[in-house]
Structures are given as C-alpha cells and as structure tokens.
N, C-alpha and C positions, 0 to 999 in steps of 0.2 A: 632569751632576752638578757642583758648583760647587767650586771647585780650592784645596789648601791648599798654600799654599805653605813651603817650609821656613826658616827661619833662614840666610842663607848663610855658608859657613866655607870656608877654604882646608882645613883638614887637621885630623885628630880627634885629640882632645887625648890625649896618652900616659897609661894606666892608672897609677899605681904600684905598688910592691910590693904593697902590701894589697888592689888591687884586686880586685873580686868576679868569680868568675868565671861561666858561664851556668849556667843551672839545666835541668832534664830536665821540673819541672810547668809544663805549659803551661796557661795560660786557658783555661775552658771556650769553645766556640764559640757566637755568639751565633742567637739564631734569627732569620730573616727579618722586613726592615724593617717589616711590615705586623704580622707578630705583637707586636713592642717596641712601636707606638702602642696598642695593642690592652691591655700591660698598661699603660700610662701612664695608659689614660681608666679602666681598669678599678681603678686603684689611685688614683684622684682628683688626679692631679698636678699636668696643667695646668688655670688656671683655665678657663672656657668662657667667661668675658667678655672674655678677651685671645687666647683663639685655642681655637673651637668646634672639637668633635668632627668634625664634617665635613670640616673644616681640614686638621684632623691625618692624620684617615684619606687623604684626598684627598695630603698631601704625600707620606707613606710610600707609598701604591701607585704613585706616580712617581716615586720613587727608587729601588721595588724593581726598577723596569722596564730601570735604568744602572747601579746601582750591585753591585760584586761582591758576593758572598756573603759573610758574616759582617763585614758594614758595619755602621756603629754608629749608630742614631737619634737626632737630638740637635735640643732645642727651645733656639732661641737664649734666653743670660742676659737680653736685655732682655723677654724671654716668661716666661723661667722662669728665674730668678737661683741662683747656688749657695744662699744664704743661704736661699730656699724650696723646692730640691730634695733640700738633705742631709737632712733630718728624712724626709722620703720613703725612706732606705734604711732596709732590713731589714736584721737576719744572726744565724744560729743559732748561741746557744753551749753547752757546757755547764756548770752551774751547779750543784754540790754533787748530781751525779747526771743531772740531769735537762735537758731542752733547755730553751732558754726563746730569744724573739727577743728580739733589738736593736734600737731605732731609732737610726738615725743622727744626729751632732750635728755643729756647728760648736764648736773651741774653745771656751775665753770671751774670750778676748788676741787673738780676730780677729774682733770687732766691723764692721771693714772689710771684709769678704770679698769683697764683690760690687764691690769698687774694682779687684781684680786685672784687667788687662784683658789682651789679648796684647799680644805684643811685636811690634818689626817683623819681620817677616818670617813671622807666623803672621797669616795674611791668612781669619778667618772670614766664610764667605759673610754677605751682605746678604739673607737669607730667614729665616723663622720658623721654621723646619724644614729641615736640610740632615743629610747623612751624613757621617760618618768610615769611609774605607775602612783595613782590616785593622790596627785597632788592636792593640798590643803594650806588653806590661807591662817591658821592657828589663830582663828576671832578669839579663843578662847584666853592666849597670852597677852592682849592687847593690852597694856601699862608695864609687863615687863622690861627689865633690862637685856638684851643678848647675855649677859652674863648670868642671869638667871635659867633665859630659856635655854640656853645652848645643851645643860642635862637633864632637862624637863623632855625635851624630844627623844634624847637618845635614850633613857627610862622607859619611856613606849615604846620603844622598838623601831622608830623614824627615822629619819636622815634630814638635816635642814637641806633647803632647795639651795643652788648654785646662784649668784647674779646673773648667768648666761640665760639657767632655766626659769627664774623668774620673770626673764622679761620675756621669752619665748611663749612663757603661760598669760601674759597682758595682749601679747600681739597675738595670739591666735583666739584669746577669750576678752576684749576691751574693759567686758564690767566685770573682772576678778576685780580693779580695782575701782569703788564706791564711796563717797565723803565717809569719814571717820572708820575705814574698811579696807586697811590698805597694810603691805607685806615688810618685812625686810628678809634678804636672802644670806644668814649669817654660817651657810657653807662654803662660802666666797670671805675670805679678806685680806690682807694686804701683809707680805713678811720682810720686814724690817731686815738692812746689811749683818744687825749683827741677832740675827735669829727672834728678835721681838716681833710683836705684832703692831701692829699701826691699827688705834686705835678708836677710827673709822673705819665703821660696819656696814655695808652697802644695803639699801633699801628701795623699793618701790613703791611711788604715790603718786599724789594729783598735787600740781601746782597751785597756788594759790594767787601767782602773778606778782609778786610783792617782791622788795631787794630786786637783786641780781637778777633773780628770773625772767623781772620785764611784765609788765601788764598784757601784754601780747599772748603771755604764756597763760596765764590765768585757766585752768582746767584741763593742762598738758598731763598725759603722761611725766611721770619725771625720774628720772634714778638720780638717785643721793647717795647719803649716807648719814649716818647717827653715832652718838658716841657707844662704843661697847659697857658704859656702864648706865646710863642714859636709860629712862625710861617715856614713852609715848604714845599715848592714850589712844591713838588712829592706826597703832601698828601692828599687828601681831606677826606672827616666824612663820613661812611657809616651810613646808617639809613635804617629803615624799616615804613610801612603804618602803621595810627594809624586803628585799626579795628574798 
C-alpha cells in the first residue's frame, strides 16, 4: 500500500487557554474498500474515459487485500479534482419539518480550489486509486489555529488529510461531518508565484445558508476555507496514519 508520509516537526505546538478539547462522537466507520468504488460507479463520479469501472474496481480489490479496515478510497485529484467531487456530496437536513438533501458545493471566493496541492511532506501516492489508512476528524484540535495544529499531527506521527481526501471521506461517510464536528484538510494549500503560501486553508463543513451561500444551501456539504492563523470552535484537522 503506498506510504504517506507526515509533515516533520520537532515538538507539538502548545494548545491555549481556549483550546478545544476532545469530543466523545466519533466518525462513523467506513465500509470496505471494494464496497466505497462500488458507490462511487454507482453514484456516477468518476468519469469512465479517465479511469473505467474496471479500473477502479480492480484497484480497490487490491488495496482491500493490504490495507487495514476502515481505510479510506481515494481517486487521485488529477482523476477526480475537488472542484468535480464536491457537488457529488449529499447530506440530510431538516427544513421547516421535513428532510430534504443537500448537494454539496464549493465557495464562490475559491474559484482556485483544485490549485491547492500538498505540501512537503504529504507525499500522495503516484497511482489513480491509493488508500488512506484510519482517517480521523481531530475533534480533539477543535479551537485550534492550522498554525498551531499543523506540528501537533506531525508530533504523533500523522499526516494531515488532503482536500481531495477529505471530501472523498464526507462523500463515502455523509455524517463525518456533524453541527459543531466538522474538518479542515491543511495537507492541501495554495503556493503563491513567488514561493509564499496563500493564506487560506481549505476546510470541510455544513452550510449555514446565510451570505453568498443562499438559503437554498442551508445544511450543504460545503468546502471552504479559513484563515491559517484563525481559530474555529466547529473545526478540528483531519489526519491520516504515517505507514
């Protein structure tokens, strides 16, 4: 199974006062890699002219064969870019009574989205198809800044998750994200002409419908972003195991 390597940091950055502390709702568990391509082809995600059904099924049943249990299926961004896997989520809300679903959206102020790329030390496999083993939603950083947790993961021995693989973790799993239980994916961000970084952190949540979003959206899926020193009490850092 192909190795993710973590961020390296001497020492994890000190919480503050306000720091969030862990939460007790854990992520649902995801189901086996073969079942996630299964709804992928079944929900019409990936194209078949950039990577057939055969493909796919073929890569998951040889991942299910190494990789642990409740590893996460992920079609690389140059297969399947954020920008055309966010509309592919779902999520039920309720709505003067009644359920109704949600599609998923991108901002409108990140127009860029599929520029975010990783950073060093989040080394994504060279295949079309690779896993994330035992992803984690980090309830426990919730009021951190990225700038804080970014060496609080890599201290444990983690990798932050991708924006490609966080939303591949919402659309095969709906309730990873939860009111006040919601991700950002800061092995993804955005690098500036002259070697800086751009200083929106890309994240994962639930709309609230308000502004720009549209009342329409009101309990959408939604990718964003945050500022990198910015802190937000509904957010914690998703990561994955270093292999």
């Amino acid at each position: 199974m192909p190795s993710r390597t973590p961020t390296t940091s001497a020492a994890a950055a000190d919480p503050t006062s306000d720091a969030g502390t862990a939460r007790a709702d854990a992520p649902p568990a995801l189901p086996p890699l073969t079942a996630q391509a299964e709804l992928l082809l079944a929900r019409e995600v990936v194209p078949p002219e950039t990577l057939s059904p055969t493909a796919l099924r073929d890569a998951a049943a040889a991942l299910e064969r190494t990789a642990p249990a409740g590893s996460l299926l992920v079609v690389h961004p140059r297969v399947l870019p954020p920008s055309a896997l966010a509309g592919h989520l779902r999520r039920t809300t309720t709505v003067r009574g009644g359920a109704v679903e949600r599609a998923g959206f991108v901002v409108v102020d990140m127009t860029d989205v599929d520029d975010f790329a990783p950073v060093p030390g989040v080394d994504v496999p060279d295949a079309d198809v690779y896993a994330v083993t035992a992803p984690d939603r980090g309830d426990e950083m919730a009021n951190w800044s990225p700038e804080e947790a970014e060496p609080a993961i890599a201290a444990r021995g983690r990798s932050p998750l991708t924006l490609a693989e966080g939303v591949h973790w919402v659309l095969q799993s709906p309730d990873v994200l939860a009111r006040n239980l919601c991700f950002m994916t800061i092995g993804s961000r955005l690098r500036r002409p002259d070697g800086t970084y751009d200083a929106r952190t890309p994240a994962v949540w639930i709309s609230n419908g308000t502004g720009r979003d549209g009342a329409e959206r009101r309990g959408a899926p939604k990718v964003g972003w945050c500022w990198w020193r910015n802190r937000h009490t509904w957010l914690g850092f998703a990561s994955t195991t270093r292999d």
